[in-house]
N, C-alpha and C positions, 0 to 999 in steps of 0.2 A: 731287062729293065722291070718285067712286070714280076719276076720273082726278086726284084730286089725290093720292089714298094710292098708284095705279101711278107718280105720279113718285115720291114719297118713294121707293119700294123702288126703283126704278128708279136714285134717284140713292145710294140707300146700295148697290146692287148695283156702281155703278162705283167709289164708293169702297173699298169690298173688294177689288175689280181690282187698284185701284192701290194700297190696301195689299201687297196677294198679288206684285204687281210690283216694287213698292220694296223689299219684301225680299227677292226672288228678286235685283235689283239689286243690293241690299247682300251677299247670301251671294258671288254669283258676284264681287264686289267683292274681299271677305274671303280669297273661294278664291286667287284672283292672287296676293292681296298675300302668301300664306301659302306658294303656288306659289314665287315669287319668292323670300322671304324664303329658304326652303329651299335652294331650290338657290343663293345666296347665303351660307350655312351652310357647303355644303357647298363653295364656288369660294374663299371665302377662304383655309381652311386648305390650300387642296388648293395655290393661288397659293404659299403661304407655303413650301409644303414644294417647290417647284417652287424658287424662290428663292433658299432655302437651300442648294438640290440644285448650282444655278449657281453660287454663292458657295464652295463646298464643290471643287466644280474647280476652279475660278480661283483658288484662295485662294496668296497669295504664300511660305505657306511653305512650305519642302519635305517637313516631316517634319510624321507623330502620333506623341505620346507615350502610350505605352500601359505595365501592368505587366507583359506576356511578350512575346515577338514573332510570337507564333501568336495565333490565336481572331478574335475579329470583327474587330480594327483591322487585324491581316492581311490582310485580306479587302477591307475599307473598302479598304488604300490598294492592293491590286492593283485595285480594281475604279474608282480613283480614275486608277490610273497609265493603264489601257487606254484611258480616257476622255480624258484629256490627252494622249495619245498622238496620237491623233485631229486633236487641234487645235494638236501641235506643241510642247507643254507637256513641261518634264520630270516624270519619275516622280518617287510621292510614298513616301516612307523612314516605316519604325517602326524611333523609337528608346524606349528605357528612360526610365519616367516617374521612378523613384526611383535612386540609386546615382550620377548625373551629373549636374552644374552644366547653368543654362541657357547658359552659355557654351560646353561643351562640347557641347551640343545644335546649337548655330548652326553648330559647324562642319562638319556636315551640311548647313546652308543654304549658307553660304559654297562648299563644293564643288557642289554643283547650280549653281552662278551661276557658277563659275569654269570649270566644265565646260560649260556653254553659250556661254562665251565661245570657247573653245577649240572648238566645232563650229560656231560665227562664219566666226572667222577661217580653218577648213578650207574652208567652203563658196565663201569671198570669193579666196581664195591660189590658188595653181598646182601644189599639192601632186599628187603623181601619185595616180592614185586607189587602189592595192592601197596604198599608205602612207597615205593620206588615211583609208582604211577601220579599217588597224588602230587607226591614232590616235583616232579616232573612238571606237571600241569599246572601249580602254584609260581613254580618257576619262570615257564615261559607268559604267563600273565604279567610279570613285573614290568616288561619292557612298556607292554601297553597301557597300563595301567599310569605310566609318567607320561606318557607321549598326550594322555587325556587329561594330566593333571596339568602338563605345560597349558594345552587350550584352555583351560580354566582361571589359569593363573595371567594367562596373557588378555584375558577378557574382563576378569580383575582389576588388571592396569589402567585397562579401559574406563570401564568405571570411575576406577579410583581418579585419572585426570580429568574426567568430565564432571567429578564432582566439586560444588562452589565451598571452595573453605572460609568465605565470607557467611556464610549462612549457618547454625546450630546444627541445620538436617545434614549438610556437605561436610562438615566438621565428623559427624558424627560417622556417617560411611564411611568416611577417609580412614578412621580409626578402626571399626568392624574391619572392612579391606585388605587397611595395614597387617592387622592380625591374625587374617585368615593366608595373608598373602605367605609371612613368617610361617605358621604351623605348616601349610603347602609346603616349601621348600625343605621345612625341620620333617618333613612326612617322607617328601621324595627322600631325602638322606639315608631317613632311617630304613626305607626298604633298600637300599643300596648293601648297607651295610648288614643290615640281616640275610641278602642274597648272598654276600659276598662269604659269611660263615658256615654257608651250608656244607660245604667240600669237607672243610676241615672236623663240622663239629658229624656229620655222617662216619667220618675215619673214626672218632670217637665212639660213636655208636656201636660200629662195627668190631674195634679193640673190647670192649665192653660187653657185646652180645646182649646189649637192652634195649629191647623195642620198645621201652616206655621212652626212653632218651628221642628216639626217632620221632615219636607223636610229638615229643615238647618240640624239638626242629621244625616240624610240620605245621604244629599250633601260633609257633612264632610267624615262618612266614605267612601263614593263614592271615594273623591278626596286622601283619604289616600290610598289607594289599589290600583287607577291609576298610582297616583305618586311610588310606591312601584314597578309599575308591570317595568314603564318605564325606574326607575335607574335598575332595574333586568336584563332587556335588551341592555343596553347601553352599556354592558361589548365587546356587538361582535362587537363593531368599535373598540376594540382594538386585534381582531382577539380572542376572547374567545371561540369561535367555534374548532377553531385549537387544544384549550387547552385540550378539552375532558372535 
């Protein structure tokens, strides 16, 4: 009798074991799975923003559209432009989210493509290097040079609807405005189009072996970027400063 009651306790004592065991099993089970899940938690988002982060360089257009051209997206695209610089990418443009067409927007795209085309065909040509360089550097100026002529043109606008066309003085800005608003756009154009000649009229050069041909190339887009930078700025005699 009394070695039948030391099995009973005997065998309820290993089944407590293996209770006590199966749930130590299943806790430390639990713990992983919660382990896991965790830092699972945490790898997705963190992937995501990683992703975003590559996508956000590599991203095919050239400009953000912001409401000033200071503060964070400022910032955003120099810290976008250094990064692509890296990997050979061109820099990335703040332009004005309201005041400008998305057509007028693209023409900042249009000039980054037109300007990489154009530091192509310097790198592939026989262009001598001290003219190789400046063109180069004329080049990649045009992109920004409209990116600051949009803000101008879109502060302009501003202007121009704030002004009272019941009045001689709102009359009359409306008109200055009007005109300066035309030359702007007839400006941006034409450095479009003088970017867009360089490829071909350097192949000329080059069939030719006239380095004077190369300075008149040079002197063109020179004078398109000046003329571009100086209707840019013409806007603050009509107090555009004020405009924000």
């Amino acid at each position: 009798m009394q070695d039948k009651a030391d099995a009973v306790r005997g065998g309820a004592g290993c089944a407590i074991l293996a209770l006590i065991g199966l749930c130590a099993g299943l806790s430390f089970l639990a713990y992983l799975v919660v382990t896991q899940a965790g830092w699972l938690l945490l790898a997705a988002p963190a992937l995501l923003l990683a992703l975003l982060a590559v996508a956000d360089v590599l991203r095919e257009d050239a400009y953000l559209a912001a409401d000033k051209p200071g503060g964070f997206t400022a910032w955003h695209a120099a810290t976008l432009s250094r990064i692509r610089k890296w990997i050979g990418k061109p820099a990335i443009h703040v332009v004005p989210q309201l005041g400008v067409s998305t057509e007028e927007r693209l023409l900042v795209k249009r000039a980054v493509k037109l300007a990489g085309e154009v530091l192509a065909a310097l790198r592939q040509g026989a262009t001598p290097e001290t003219q190789r360089a400046l063109l180069a550097q004329q080049a990649e100026v045009v992109p920004a040079n409209i990116a600051g002529a949009l803000w101008r043109l879109a502060r302009l606008r501003r202007l121009k609807r704030a002004a009272d066309p019941r009045t001689d003085q709102g009359r009359e800005t409306i008109r200055q405005i009007t005109a300066l608003e035309t030359d702007l756009l007839a400006s941006i154009n034409q450095s479009l189009d003088v970017l867009a000649a360089v490829p071909m009229n350097m192949v000329q050069v080059e069939m030719a072996r006239d380095t004077r041909r190369a300075e008149q190339v040079l002197s063109h887009l020179n004078e398109s970027n000046s003329k571009l930078e100086d209707l840019s700025s013409a806007y603050r005699e009509l107090g555009g400063d004020s405009a924000g």
